[in-house]
C-alpha positions in Angstrom: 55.1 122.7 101.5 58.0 122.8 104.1 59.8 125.3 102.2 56.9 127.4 102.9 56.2 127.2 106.0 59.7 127.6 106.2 60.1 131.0 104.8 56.9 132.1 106.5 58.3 131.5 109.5 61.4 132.8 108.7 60.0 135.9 107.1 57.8 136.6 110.3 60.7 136.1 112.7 62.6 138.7 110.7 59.9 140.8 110.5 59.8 140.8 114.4 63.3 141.2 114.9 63.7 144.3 113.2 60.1 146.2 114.7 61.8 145.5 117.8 59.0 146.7 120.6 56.2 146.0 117.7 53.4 146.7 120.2 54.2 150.4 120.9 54.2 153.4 117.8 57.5 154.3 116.0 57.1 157.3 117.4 57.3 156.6 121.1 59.7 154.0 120.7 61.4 156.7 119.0 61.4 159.2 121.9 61.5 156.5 124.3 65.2 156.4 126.6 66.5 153.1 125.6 69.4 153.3 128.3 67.3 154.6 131.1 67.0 151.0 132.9 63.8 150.5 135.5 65.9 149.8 138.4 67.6 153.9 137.6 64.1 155.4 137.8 63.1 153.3 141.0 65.4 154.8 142.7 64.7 158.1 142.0 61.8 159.1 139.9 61.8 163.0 140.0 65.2 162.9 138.7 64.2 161.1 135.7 60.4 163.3 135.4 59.2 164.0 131.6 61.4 161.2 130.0 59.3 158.5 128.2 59.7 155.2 128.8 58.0 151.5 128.0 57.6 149.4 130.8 55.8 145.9 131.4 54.5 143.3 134.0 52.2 142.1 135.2 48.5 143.6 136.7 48.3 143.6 140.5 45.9 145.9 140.8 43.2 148.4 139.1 41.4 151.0 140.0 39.2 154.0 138.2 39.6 157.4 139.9 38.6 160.9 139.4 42.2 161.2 137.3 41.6 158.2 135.5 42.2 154.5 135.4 45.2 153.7 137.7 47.2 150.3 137.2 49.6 149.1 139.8 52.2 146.7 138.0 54.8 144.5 139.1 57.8 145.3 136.6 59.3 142.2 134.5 61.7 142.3 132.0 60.8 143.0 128.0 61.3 140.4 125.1 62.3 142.0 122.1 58.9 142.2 121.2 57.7 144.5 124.1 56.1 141.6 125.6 56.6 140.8 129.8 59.1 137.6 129.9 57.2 135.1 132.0 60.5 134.9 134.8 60.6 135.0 138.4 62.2 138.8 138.2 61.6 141.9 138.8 62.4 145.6 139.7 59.9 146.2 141.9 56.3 147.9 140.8 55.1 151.1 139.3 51.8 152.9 138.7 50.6 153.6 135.8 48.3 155.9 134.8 45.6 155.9 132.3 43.6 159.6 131.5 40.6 157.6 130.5 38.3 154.6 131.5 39.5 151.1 131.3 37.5 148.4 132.2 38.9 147.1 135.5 37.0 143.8 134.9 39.2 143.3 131.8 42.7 145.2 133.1 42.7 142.9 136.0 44.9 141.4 138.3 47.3 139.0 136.7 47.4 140.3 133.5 50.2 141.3 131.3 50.2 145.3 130.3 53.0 146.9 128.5 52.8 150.6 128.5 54.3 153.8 127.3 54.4 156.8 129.0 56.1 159.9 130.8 57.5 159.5 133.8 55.3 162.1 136.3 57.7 161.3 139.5 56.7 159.6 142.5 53.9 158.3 144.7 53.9 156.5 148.8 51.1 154.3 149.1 50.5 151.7 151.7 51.6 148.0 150.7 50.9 145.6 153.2 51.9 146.8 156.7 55.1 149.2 154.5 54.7 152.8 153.2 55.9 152.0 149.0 57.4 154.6 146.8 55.7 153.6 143.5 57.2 155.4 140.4 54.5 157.0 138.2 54.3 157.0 134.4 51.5 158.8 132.5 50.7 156.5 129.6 50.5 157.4 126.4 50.3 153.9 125.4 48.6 150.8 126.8 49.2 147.0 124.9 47.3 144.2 126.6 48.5 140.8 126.2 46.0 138.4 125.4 45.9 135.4 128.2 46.7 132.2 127.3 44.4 129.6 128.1 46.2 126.4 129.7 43.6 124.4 128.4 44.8 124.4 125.4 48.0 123.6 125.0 48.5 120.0 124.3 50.4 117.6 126.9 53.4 117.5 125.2 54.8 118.9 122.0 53.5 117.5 118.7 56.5 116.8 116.1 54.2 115.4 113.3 54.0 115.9 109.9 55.9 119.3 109.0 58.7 118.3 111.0 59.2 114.3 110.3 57.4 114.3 106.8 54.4 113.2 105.8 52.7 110.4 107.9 52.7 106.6 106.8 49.1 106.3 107.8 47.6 108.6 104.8 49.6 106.3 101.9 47.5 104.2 100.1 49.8 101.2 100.0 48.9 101.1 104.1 45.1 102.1 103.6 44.4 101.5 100.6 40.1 102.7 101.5 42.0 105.6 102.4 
């Protein structure tokens, strides 16, 4: 039984290490520039227009307009996954937009989003009392990270059974109405 739960494990871990940024399509991972870092395009994104890149963060804000729904995300960093690392870091925010309807009531505020897209240039929007030069991507591609309830996860970690073998309780010489 350990040996496999073992391999499963081990075979899934693999499996994930070599899709690298499973949620998004070969293909735009493929096209995607892998050495075009956020922070580059923040800085200037007309120089970088029409190159495809995959982002992520989390929701701050969302909106449907006339051009679709637009998402205004604060940038963190990717796991090797594609998913937004839960860290205290960022780049700064972007805007990305969707050419379709997306429930705002489920891409809401404090969600993590990673999307795929081309980058369209820039936009200056207010943000608090400060004009903000968002950077604008056109998404292709949209993952949505499902949230993670906190009431669920146990008070501390559980090191039971498959990890200390199998429990004293559930032998018969112990319990023997068992």
């Amino acid at each position: 039984m350990k040996r496999r739960a073992f391999s499963s494990a081990f075979f899934l871990g693999l499996i994930l290490l070599v899709t690298g940024c499973a949620v998004m399509s070969k293909e735009l991972r493929r096209e995607a520039e892998k050495d075009l870092p956020f922070e580059d395009v923040f800085k200037d994104p007309d120089l970088h227009k029409g190159k495809v890149v995959i982002w992520g963060g989390m929701i701050v804000d969302s909106k449907n307009t006339r051009d679709g729904t637009l998402l205004e995300v604060l940038q963190k960093p990717l796991d090797m996954v594609g998913e937004p690392r839960d860290v205290d870091q960022s780049g700064g925010r972007f805007l990305a937009l969707y050419d379709g309807f997306l429930d705002v009531a489920i891409y809401t505020k404090g969600r993590e989003v990673t999307v795929g897209g081309l980058v369209q240039g820039k936009r200056v929007m207010p943000l608090g009392e400060i004009r903000y030069t968002y950077p604008v991507i056109m998404v292709k591609e949209i993952h949505l990270w499902p949230e993670l309830s906190k009431d669920r996860v146990p008070p501390y970690p559980y090191w039971g059974y498959p990890y200390w073998g199998y429990p004293w309780w559930h032998d018969p010489f112990w319990r023997p109405w068992y």
